[in-house]
N, C-alpha and C positions, 0 to 999 in steps of 0.2 A: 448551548450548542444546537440544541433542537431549531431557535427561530434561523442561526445561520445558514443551516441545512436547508430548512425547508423555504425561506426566504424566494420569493419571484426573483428570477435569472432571466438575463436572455441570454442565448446559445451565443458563444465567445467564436465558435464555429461551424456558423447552421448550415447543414447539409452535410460535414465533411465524415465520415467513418473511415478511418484506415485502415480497417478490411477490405475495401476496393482495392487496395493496393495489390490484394494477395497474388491475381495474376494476371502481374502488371511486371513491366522490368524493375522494379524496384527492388523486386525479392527475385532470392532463389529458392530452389526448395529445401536449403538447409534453415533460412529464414522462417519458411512455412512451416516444416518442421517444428520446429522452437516453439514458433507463436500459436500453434497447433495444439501444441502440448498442455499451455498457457491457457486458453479459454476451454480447455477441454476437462481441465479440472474440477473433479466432484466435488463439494461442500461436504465434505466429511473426512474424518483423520486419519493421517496414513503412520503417524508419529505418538500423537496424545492419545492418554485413555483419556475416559468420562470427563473426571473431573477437570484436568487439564484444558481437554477442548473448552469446555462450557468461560473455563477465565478466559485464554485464548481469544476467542470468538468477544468475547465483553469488552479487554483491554484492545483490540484491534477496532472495537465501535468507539471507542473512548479518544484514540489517537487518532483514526481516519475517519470524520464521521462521513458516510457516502450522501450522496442527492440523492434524493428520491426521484428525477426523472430520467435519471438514466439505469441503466443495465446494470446490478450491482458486480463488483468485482467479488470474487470468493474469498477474500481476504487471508482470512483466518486458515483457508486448506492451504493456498497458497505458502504461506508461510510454515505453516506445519510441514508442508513439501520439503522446504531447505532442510528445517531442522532431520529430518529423516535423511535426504542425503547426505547429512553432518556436513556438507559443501562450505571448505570456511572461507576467509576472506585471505589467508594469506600472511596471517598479524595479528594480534591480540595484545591487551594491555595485562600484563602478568598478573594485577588484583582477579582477572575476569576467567572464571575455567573455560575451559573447552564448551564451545557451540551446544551441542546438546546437552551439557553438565549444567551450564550458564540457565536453558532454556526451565529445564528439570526442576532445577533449585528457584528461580525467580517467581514461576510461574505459582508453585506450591509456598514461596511464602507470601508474595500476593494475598494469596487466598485465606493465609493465617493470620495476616497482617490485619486483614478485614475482618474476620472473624475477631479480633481481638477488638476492632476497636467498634465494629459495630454490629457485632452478636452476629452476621450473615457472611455468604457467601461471597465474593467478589461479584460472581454473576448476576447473584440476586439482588444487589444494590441499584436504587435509582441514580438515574443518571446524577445529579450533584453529588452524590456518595462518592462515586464512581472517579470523575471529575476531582474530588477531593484526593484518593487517594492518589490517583494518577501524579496531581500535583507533590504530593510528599511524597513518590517516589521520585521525579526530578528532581526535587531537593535536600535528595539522600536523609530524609526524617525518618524513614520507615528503616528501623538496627533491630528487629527481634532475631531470636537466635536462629529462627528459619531460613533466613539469610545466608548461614556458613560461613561469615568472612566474607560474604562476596558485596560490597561496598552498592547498594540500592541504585545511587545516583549515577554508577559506572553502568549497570546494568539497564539504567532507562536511555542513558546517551549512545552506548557501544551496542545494546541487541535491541531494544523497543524502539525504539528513533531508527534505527540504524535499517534491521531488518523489516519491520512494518511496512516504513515509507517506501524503502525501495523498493520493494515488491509491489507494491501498491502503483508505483509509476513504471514501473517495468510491463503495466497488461494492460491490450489495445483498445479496453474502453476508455481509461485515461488517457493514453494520447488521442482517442477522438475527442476526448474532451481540450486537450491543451493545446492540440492542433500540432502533432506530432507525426511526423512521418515512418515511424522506426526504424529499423535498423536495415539503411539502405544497399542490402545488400544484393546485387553488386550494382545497382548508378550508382550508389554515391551521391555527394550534395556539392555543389560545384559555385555559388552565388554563398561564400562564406563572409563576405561584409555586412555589418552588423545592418540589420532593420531591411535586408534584402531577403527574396524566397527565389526560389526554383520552381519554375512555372509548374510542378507538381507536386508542391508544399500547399497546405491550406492558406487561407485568406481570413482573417482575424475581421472580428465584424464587431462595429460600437451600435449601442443602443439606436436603432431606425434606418439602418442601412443593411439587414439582417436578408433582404432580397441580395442585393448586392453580391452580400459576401456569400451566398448561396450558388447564383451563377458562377463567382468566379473559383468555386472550390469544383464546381460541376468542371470546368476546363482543366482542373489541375490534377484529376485523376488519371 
């Protein structure tokens, strides 16, 4: 994971930040609000104690690992944010407790699970450790009794996958990075046929045309 991370990129979309958008018709200020809230988030926890955060913060580098040349996203507060406002989805699969029961229990056997099988902390594990265990929790290998019934492999598909990634694409350094506009509230996106943009959509750039797509995100703001 490390060479992927840190591997030479070119910018997918050089020049564009959808923070220009903020006061622009794009957004209102219920928009700005939101997205306000979003980058305004402290790196520290509003939900976890100690122990908690420190996996947290580990299993959150484990499944998103960030670039190093952008603005890092706060992942891990972020997330911790949901779980404190218990904010559920609506639905649950009846193996899985409730949102912060689910978060409670996984997080703390995680960290037993590793302990067990490699004498450390989840946090204090090198990255292939890390990487390992992650794997056998997708593939529901990790049953100690820490667990409570709560089926491993439900809980890395329904809350790790589930809640990570979304939050993770939900905050506006990611959409500068994927050339996202966000939540166009109130224009709206009007050129909805596939492989077309809205002359205030970014402009995706290939390797040597990186001027290019620079000017043309410069017009689309």
């Amino acid at each position: 994971m490390n060479d992927a991370r840190r591997r030479p990129a070119y910018p997918a979309y050089p020049g564009y930040d959808v923070l220009d958008k903020r006061n622009s018709p794009s957004w209102d200020d219920a928009t700005r609000a939101v997205i306000d809230e979003r980058i305004g988030t402290a790196d520290q926890p509003a939900w976890c104690n100690p122990d908690q955060w420190r996996t947290l913060r580990a299993l959150c580098a484990v499944v998103v690992p960030q670039p190093d040349e952008r603005p890092r996203v706060p992942l891990a507060a972020l997330v911790d944010r949901k779980i404190a406002s218990d904010k559920r989805d609506g639905y649950r699969n009846a193996r899985l407790p409730r949102l912060q029961d689910a978060w409670r229990i996984g997080l703390a056997a995680l960290d037993d699970e590793s302990r067990r099988r490699h004498r450390a902390a989840f946090a204090d594990l090198d990255e292939a450790a890390r990487i390992g265990m992650i794997q056998a929790l997708e593939h529901g290998t990790l049953t100690g009794d820490a667990w409570q019934d709560m089926p491993s492999k439900l809980f890395f598909k329904e809350r790790v996958l589930h809640d990570i990634c979304t939050t993770y694409y939900s905050h506006p350094s990611t959409w500068s990075q994927i050339g996202f506009g966000g939540p166009a509230n109130p224009r709206g996106y009007v050129r909805m046929v596939f492989n077309r943009r809205d002359p205030w959509e970014a402009a995706e750039a290939s390797p040597g045309d990186d001027a290019h797509a620079a000017r043309e995100n410069g017009r689309a703001r």
